[in-house]
C-alpha positions in Angstrom: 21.5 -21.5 16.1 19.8 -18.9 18.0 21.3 -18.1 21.7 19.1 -19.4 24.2 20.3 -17.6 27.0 19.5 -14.2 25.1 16.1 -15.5 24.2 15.0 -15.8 28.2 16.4 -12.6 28.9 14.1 -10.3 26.7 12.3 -10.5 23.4 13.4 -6.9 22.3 17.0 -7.4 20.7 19.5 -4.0 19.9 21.2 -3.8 16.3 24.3 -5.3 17.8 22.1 -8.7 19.2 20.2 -8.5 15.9 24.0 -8.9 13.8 25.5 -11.4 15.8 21.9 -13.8 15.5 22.3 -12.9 12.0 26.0 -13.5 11.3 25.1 -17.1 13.1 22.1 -17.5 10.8 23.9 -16.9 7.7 26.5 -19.7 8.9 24.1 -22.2 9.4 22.4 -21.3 6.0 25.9 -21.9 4.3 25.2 -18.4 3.3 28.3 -17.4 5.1 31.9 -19.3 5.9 35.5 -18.5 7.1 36.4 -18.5 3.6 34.2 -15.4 2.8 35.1 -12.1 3.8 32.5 -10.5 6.8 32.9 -6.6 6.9 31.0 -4.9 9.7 30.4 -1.0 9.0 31.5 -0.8 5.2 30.9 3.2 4.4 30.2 4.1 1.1 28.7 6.8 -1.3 32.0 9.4 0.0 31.5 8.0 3.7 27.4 9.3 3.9 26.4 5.9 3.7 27.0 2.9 6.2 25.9 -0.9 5.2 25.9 -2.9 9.1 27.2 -5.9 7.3 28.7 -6.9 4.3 29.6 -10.3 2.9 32.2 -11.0 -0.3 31.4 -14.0 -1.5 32.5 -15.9 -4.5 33.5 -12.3 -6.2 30.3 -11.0 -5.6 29.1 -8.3 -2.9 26.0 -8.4 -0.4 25.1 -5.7 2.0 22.7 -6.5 5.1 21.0 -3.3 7.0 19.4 -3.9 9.9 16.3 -1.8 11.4 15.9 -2.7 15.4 12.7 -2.2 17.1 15.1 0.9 18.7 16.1 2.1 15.1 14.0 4.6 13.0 13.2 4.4 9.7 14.0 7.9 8.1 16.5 7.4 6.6 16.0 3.4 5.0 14.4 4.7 1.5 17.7 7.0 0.6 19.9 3.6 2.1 17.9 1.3 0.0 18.0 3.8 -2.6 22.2 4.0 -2.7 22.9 0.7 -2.0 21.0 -1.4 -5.1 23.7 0.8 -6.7 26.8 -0.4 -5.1 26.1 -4.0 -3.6 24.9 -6.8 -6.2 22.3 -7.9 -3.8 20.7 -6.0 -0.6 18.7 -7.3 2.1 16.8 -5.4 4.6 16.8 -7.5 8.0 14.0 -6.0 10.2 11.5 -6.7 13.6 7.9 -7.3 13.1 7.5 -3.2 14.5 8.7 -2.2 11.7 8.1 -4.9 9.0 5.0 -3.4 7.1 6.8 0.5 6.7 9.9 -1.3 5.5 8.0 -3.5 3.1 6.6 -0.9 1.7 9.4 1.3 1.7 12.1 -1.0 -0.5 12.2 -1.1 -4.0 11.5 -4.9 -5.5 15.0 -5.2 -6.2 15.9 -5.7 -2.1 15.2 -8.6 -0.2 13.3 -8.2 3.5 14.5 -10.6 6.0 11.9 -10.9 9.3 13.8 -10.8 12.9 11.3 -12.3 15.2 11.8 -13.6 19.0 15.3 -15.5 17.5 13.7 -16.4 14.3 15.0 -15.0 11.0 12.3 -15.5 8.0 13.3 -14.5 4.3 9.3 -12.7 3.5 11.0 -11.5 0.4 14.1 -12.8 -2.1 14.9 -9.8 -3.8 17.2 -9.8 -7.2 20.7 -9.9 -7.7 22.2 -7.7 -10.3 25.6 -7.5 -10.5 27.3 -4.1 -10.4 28.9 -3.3 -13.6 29.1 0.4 -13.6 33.2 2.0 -13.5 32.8 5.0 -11.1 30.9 2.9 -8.2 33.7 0.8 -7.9 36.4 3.9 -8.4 34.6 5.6 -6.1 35.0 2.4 -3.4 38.9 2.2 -3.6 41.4 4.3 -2.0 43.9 6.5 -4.1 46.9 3.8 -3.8 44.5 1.2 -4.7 44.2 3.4 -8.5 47.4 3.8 -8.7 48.4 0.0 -8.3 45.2 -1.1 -10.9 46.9 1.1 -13.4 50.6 0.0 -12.8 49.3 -3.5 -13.6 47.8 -2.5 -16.5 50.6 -1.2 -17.7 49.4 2.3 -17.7 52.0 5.3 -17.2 50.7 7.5 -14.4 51.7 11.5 -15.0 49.8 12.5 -12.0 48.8 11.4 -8.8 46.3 13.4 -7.8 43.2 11.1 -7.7 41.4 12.4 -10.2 43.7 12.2 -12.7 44.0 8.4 -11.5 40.2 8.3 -11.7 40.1 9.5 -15.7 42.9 7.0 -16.5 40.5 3.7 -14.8 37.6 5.1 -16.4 39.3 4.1 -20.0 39.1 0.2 -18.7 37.2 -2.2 -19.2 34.3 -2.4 -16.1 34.6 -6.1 -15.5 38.3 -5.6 -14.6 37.6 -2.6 -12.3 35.2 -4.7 -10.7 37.2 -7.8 -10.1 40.0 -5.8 -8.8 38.1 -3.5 -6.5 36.3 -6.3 -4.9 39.8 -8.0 -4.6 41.4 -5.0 -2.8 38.4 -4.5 -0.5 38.5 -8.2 0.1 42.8 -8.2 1.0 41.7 -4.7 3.4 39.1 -6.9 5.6 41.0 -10.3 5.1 42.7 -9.8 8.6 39.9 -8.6 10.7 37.3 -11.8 8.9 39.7 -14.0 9.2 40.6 -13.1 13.3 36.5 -13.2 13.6 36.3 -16.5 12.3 38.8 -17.8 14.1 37.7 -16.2 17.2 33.8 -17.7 16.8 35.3 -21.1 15.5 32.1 -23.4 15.1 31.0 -21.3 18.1 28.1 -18.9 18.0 29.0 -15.6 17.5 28.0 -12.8 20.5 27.3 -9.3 20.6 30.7 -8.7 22.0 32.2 -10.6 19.1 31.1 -7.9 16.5 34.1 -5.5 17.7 36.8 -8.2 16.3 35.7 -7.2 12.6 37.0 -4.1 13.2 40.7 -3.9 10.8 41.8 -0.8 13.3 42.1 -3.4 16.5 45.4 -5.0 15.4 47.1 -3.5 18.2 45.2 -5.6 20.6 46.2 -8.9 18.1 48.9 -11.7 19.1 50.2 -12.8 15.6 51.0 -16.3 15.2 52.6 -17.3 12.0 54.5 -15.2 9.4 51.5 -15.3 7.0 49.2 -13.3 9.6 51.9 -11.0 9.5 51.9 -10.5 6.2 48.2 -10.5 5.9 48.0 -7.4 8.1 50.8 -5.6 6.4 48.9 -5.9 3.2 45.6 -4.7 4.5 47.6 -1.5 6.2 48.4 -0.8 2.7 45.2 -0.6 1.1 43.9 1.6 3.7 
């Protein structure tokens, strides 16, 4: 459900308006649910690179970038380029000013998702391939995370310099580097999801929302329960 008040006020929506419209899209597609896990911001490729949204859903990874009519496109082709390389699917969300540079720009392989006056249209699918390959995901955890994969595997760790770590999870097998990488980046963001979610409840989300996915506001968050407690201590841990 698109906000109506936003609609009357202009027709030219900012990145921020673009997510939130998006985020309340994907719900309503049952693309998206409190049970997933919503990451606004996730960097990768050493930090260079910076998908606006990601989604983990049923242990698989989606990215979402999104191209305002304010945003340029100079640097989409080497995003599109790095990220068919580290999410299983990518979609390119986009306004009708840019929508023929950006089609023309993406490899097949990425979906292109049209943005027009509160109206999302899917113009193109894409493919999903599932990312398989051992450094991407080594590259996407943190230096603890390494060391806890190996400890249960069972794998004596001489060193802990990280790549020392790194040579050791290179020797096992890709589907369980992938399972557990997407399972710590999952218990990092579970907190900040989870408080979004919670926040939006059945609710359409707002571009003021967007700041509660961040997992560095805790210190503005009244726990509840025990269990939140504990949820946050564990996503401290895999920062």
């Amino acid at each position: 459900m698109i906000s109506e008040e936003i609609k009357k006020i202009k027709e030219r929506f900012s990145e921020k308006e673009i997510k939130a419209e998006l985020i309340n899209f994907l719900i309503g597609q049952g693309k998206l649910g409190p049970h997933d896990i919503l990451i606004n911001e996730f960097t990768i490729d050493k930090h260079a690179r910076r998908a606006d949204l990601v989604v983990l859903k049923s242990n698989e990874i989606h990215a979402y970038e999104i191209k305002s009519d304010f945003d340029n496109l100079l640097r989409l082709k080497g995003q599109a380029d790095k990220y068919i390389n580290y999410f299983d699917k990518t979609f390119v969300v986009t306004t009708l000013k840019h929508f023929e540079k950006v089609e023309d720009l993406l490899p097949k392989s990425i979906g292109l998702i049209v943005f027009d006056r509160g109206t999302f249209t899917f113009k193109k699918r894409g493919r999903k391939k599932l990312v398989s390959k051992r450094d991407i995901f080594i590259s996407m955890m943190t230096a603890n995370d390494l060391k806890k994969l190996l400890a249960s595997n069972k794998i004596p760790v001489k060193s802990l310099r990280r790549y020392d770590m790194e040579v050791l999870v290179e020797g096992l097998n890709s589907g369980l580097v992938r399972d557990y990488t997407l399972k710590s980046i999952g218990e990092k963001y579970r907190v900040s999801s989870k408080r979004f979610f919670d926040k939006i409840d059945e609710k359409d989300a707002g571009p003021n929302d967007i700041e509660i996915l961040s997992p560095y506001r805790k210190a503005e968050v009244k726990y509840n329960s025990v269990s939140e407690i504990e949820m946050l201590v564990e996503g401290l841990d895999l920062i």
